[in-house]
C-alpha positions in Angstrom: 92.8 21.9 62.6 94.7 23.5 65.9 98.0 22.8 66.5 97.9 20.0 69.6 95.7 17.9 66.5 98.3 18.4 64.3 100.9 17.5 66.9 98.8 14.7 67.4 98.6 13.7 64.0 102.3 14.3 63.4 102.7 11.6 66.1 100.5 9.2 65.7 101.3 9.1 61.3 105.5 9.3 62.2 107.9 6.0 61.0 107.5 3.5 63.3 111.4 1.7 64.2 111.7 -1.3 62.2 108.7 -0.5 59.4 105.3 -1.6 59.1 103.3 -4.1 57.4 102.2 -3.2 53.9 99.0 -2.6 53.4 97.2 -4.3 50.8 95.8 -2.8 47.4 92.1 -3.4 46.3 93.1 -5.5 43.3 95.3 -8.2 46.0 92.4 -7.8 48.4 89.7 -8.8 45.4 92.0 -11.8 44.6 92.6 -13.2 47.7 88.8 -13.3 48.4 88.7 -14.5 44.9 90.9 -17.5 46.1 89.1 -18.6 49.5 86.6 -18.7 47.3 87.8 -20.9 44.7 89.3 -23.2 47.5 85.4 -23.3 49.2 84.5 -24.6 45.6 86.7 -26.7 45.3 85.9 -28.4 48.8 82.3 -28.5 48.3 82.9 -30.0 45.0 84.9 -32.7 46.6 82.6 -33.4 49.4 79.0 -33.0 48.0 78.3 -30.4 50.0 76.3 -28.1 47.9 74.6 -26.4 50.7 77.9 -24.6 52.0 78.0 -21.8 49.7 74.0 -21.4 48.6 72.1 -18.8 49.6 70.4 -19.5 52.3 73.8 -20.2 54.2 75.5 -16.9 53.2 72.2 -14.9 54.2 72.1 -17.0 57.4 75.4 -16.7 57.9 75.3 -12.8 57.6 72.1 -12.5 60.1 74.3 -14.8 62.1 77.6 -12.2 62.3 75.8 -9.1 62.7 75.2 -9.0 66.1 78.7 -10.7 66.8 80.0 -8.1 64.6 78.4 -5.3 66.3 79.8 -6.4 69.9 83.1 -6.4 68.1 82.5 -3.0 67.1 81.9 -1.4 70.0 84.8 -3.2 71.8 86.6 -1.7 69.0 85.7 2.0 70.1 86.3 0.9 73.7 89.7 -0.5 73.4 91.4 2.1 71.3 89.8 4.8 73.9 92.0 2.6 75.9 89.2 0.9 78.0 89.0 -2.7 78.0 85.1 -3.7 77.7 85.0 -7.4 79.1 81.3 -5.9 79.6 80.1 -6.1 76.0 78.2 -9.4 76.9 76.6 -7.7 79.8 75.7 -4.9 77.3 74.3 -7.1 74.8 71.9 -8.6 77.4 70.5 -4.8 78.4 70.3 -4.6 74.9 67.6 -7.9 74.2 65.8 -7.0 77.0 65.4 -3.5 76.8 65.0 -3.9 72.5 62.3 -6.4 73.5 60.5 -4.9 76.3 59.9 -1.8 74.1 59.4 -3.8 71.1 56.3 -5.8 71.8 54.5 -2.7 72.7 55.6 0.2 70.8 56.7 -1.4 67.7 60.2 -3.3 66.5 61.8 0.4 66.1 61.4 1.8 69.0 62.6 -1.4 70.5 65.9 -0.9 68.3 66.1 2.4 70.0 65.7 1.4 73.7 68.0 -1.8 73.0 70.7 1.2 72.0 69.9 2.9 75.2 69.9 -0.3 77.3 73.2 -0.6 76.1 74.7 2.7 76.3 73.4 2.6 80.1 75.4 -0.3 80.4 78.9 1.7 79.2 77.8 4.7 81.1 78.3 2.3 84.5 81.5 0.9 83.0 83.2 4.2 82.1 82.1 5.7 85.6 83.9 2.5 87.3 86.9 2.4 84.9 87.6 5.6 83.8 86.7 7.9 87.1 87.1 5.6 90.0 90.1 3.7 87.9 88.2 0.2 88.7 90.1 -2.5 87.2 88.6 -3.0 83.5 88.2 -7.0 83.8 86.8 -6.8 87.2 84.2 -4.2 86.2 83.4 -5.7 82.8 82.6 -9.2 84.5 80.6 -7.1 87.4 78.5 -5.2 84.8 77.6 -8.7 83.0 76.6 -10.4 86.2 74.3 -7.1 87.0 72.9 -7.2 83.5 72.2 -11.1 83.8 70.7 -10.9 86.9 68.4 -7.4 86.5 66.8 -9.0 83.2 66.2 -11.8 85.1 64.5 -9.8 87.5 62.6 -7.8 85.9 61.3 -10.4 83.1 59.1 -11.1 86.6 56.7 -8.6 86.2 57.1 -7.4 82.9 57.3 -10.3 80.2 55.6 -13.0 82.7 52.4 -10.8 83.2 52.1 -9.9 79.4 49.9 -12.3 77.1 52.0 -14.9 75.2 55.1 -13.8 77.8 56.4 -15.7 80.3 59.3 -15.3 82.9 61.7 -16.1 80.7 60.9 -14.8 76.9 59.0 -12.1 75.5 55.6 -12.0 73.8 56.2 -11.8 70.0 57.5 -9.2 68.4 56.9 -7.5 65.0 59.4 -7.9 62.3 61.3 -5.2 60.7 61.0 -5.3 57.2 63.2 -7.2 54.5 64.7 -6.4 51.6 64.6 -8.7 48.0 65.7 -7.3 44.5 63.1 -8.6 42.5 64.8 -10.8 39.4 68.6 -10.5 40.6 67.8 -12.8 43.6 65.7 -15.1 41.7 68.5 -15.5 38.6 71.3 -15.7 41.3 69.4 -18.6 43.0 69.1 -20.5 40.1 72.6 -20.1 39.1 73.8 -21.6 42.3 71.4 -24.2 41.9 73.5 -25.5 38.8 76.3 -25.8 40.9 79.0 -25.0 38.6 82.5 -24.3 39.9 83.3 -21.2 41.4 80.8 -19.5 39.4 77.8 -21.0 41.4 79.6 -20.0 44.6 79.8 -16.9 43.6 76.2 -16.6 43.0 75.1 -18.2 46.1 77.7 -15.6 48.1 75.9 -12.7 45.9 72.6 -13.8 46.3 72.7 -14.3 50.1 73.4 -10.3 50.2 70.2 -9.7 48.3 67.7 -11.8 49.7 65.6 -11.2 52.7 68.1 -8.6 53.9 66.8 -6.9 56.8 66.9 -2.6 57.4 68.9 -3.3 60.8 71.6 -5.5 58.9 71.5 -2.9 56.2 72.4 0.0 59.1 74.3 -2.7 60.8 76.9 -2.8 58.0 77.0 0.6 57.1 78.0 1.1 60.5 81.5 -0.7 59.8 82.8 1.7 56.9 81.6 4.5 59.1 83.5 4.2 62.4 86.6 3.5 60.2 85.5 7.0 58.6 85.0 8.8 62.0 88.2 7.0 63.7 90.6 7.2 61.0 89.9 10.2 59.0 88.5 12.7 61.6 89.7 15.0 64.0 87.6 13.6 66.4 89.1 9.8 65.8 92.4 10.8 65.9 91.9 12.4 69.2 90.3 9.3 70.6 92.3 6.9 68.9 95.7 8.9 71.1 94.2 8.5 74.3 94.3 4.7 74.1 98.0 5.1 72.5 99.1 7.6 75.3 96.8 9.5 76.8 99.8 11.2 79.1 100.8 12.8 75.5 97.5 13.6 74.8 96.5 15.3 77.8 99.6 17.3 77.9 98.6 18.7 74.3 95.2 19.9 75.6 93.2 16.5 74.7 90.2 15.7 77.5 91.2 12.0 77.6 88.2 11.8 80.0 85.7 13.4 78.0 87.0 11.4 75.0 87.0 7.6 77.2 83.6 8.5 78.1 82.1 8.9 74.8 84.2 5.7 73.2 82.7 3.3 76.4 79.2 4.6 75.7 79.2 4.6 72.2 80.7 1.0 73.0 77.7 0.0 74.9 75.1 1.2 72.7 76.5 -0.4 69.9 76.6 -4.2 72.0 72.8 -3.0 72.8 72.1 -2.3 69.0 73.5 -6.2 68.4 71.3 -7.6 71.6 68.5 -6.0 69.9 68.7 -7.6 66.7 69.0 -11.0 68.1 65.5 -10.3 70.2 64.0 -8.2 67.2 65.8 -9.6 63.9 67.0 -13.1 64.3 64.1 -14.5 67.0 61.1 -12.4 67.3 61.1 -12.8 70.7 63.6 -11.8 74.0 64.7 -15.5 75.5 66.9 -15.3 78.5 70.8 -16.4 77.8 70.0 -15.5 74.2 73.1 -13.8 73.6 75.0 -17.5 73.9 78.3 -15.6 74.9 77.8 -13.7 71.3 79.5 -10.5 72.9 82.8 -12.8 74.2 82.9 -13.9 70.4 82.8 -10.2 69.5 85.8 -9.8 71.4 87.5 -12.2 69.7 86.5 -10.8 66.4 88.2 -7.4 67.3 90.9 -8.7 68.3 91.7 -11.7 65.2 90.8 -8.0 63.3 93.7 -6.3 65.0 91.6 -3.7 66.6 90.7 -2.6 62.5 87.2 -2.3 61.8 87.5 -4.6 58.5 89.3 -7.3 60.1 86.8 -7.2 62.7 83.8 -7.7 60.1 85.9 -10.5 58.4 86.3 -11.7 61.9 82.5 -11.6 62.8 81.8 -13.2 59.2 84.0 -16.1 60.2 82.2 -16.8 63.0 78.7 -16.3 61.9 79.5 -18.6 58.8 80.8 -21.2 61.3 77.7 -20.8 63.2 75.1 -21.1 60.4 77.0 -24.3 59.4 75.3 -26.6 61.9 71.9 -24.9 61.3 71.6 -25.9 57.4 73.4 -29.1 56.9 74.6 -29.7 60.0 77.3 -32.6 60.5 77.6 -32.7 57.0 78.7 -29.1 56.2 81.2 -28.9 59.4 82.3 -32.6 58.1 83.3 -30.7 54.6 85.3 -27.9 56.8 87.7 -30.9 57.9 88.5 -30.7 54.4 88.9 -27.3 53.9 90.9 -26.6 57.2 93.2 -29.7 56.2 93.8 -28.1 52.6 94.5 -24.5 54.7 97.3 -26.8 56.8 99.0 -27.7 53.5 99.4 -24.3 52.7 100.8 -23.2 55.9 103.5 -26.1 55.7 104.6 -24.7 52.7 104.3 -21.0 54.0 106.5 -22.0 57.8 108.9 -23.9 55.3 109.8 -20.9 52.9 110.2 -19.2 56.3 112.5 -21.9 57.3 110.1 -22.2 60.4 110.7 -26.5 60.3 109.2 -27.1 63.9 105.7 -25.1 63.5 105.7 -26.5 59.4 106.2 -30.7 60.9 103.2 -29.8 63.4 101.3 -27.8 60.6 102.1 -31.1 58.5 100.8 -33.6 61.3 97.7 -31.8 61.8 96.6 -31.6 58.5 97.3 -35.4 57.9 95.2 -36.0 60.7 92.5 -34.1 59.4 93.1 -36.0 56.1 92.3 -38.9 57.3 89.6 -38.3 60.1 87.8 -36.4 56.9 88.4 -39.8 55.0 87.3 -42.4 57.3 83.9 -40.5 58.7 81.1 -39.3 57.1 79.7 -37.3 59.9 80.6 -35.4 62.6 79.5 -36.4 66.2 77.1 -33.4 66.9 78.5 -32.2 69.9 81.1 -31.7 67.9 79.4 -29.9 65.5 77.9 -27.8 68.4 81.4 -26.7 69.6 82.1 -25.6 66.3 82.1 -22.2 66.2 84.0 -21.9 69.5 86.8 -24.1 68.1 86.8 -21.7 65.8 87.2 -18.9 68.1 90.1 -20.4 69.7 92.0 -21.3 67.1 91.6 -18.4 64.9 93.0 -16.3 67.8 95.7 -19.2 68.6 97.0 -18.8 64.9 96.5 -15.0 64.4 98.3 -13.8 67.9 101.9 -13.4 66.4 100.7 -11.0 64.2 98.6 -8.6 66.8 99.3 -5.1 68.1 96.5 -3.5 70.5 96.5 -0.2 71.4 99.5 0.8 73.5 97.5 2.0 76.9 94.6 -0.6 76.3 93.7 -1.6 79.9 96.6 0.6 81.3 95.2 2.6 84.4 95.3 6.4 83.8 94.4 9.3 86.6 93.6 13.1 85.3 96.3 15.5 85.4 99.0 13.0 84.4 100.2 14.6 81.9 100.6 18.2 83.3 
């Protein structure tokens, strides 16, 4: 390693003032998932519910995060460059269209591979604003979504609407990619959760959604998670990246190319929102439809950032939200009904929490809430469904309402930076 990377490193590992938070061991990790998991027993138990832990919610739920969770990825490689990518939505549309376009004629892989490229296009033109011309990152990301929205539209014209079974607004079919089942473990994990026995039915239903019907891309999808905390945090190359969106002044003036280095994070950003556009045209629908995306790359954003820019708590973050999504497809107003119940239960536990803190004001509101939801859950049945429509962007805003005290984003995210600073 030279020495301006060890420098680096030396930096970016030293004591921070005031200490850190502890990070947790595999054994608390296993038992706190062991927990939500009881407690998602325990609800459905209570309500009747039976369908919010089966399998067919958990795999829906996981075809519903990855492309959420993919947006939130490359965010995360855009943001601790330093470069703010309002743009991933924009991105993500390239990415259907593109992944579709090339899809319907030249098979669902090659569509994968120009949905990438669609995407990567996309943070090509936002790193040449942001980075060389030092365009504002917000204005630019919002430019680059209205140019994607508009050119698809454009172009679906006289490609898609000239095509047999297309029109001017979706695709003609595409073919699927194929799935993956484990003979016998799926079918004996199904019928376990159909018993419905506590806690160890759940965690069939949670083991057997994994197994069933999982497609290649959400297979690559995931692996794609352990690796960019690999290449970030373990890697020369990471480190490197990961100082220019701490301080990229430092950086320079130890012989690091921030440029070079914001260039690749912003394109790798945008290929990896065009690799989630193209599994929602390829994967999840069969078909490009345009606004498919449904703000998906927005929630992505939020998913990196209730994650604290870490590639885990971006996954858990993405899973959130695809679970809260899939609720209203299987189920519907009763399932979200039974989350009343759960997020009343989660309430009672942070009163208790914000009262060993001797936080009273934040513990009476905590306590109001949650009696609220106690007794809305109580005296209903069902949900209206426009409520259970809004779910998952109620939960968007008040996962990131409750989890904002505890962020810390990259110290020159968004921060404008001109070559030769540092010298």
């Amino acid at each position: 390693m030279s020495e301006s990377t060890s420098t680096v490193s030396a930096a970016a590992t030293a004591p921070k003032k005031g200490g850190g938070r502890r990070k947790l061991s595999l054994p608390v990790i296993l038992l706190i998932i062991a927990g939500g998991l009881a407690l998602f027993s325990l609800v459905r138990v209570i309500s009747g519910a039976d369908d919010l832990t089966s399998v067919g919610q958990v795999a829906g739920a996981l075809q519903l995060a990855v492309p959420i969770g993919l947006a939130g990825l490359g965010g995360l490689w855009s943001e601790r460059a330093g470069v703010v990518n309002i743009g991933l939505e924009g991105m993500m549309i390239l990415g259907t269209w593109f992944g579709a376009w090339a899809g319907y004629q030249w098979g669902p892989w090659t569509g994968v591979a120009l949905g990438i490229l669609g995407g990567a296009l996309g943070g090509l033109l936002h790193a040449i604003i942001t980075v060389t011309f030092n365009v504002n990152h917000i204005v630019s990301g919002v430019a680059i979504t209205i140019l994607a929205t508009g050119a698809t539209r454009y172009l679906s014209n006289f490609t898609f609407a000239e095509a047999e079974g297309g029109s001017s607004k979706q695709s003609p079919r595409i073919d699927a990619i194929d799935r993956i089942t484990i003979p016998g473990l799926s079918d004996g994990l199904a019928d376990l959760q159909a018993k419905h026995w506590f806690f160890v039915s759940d965690l069939a239903g949670v083991l057997g959604g994994l197994v069933t019907g999982l497609s290649l891309l959400t297979v690559l999808a995931l692996l794609l998670i352990p690796g960019t905390w690999w290449v970030l945090w373990r890697t020369a190359f990471g480190l490197r990246l990961r100082s220019c969106g701490e301080n990229p002044i430092a950086a320079e003036s130890l012989g690091v190319n921030v440029y070079k280095y914001k260039y690749i994070a912003v394109i790798v950003s945008g290929a990896l929102a065009g690799l989630g556009g193209a599994f929602l045209a390829i994967v999840s629908t069969g078909i490009y439809q345009e606004g498919q995306t449904g703000g998906r790359g927005y929630i992505g954003l939020a998913a990196m950032i209730f994650g604290n820019w870490m590639p885990g708590g971006m996954a858990l973050g993405a899973g959130l939200f695809g679970f809260t999504d899939s609720l209203k497809l299987r189920g519907g107003a009763e399932n979200v009904h039974a989350m009343l119940l759960l997020l009343a239960i989660l309430l009672v536990a942070m009163v208790a929490w914000q009262l060993y803190k001797k936080k009273y004001v934040a513990a009476v509101i905590a306590a109001v809430v949650s009696a609220g939801l106690f007794v809305w859950y109580a005296f209903t049945e069902a949900l209206p469904s426009q409520f259970v429509d809004a779910a998952p962007y109620v939960t968007t805003l008040l996962v990131l309402a409750l989890s904002a005290q505890r962020l810390r984003m990259p110290k020159a995210d968004g921060l404008p930076y001109k070559k030769g600073q540092g010298k």
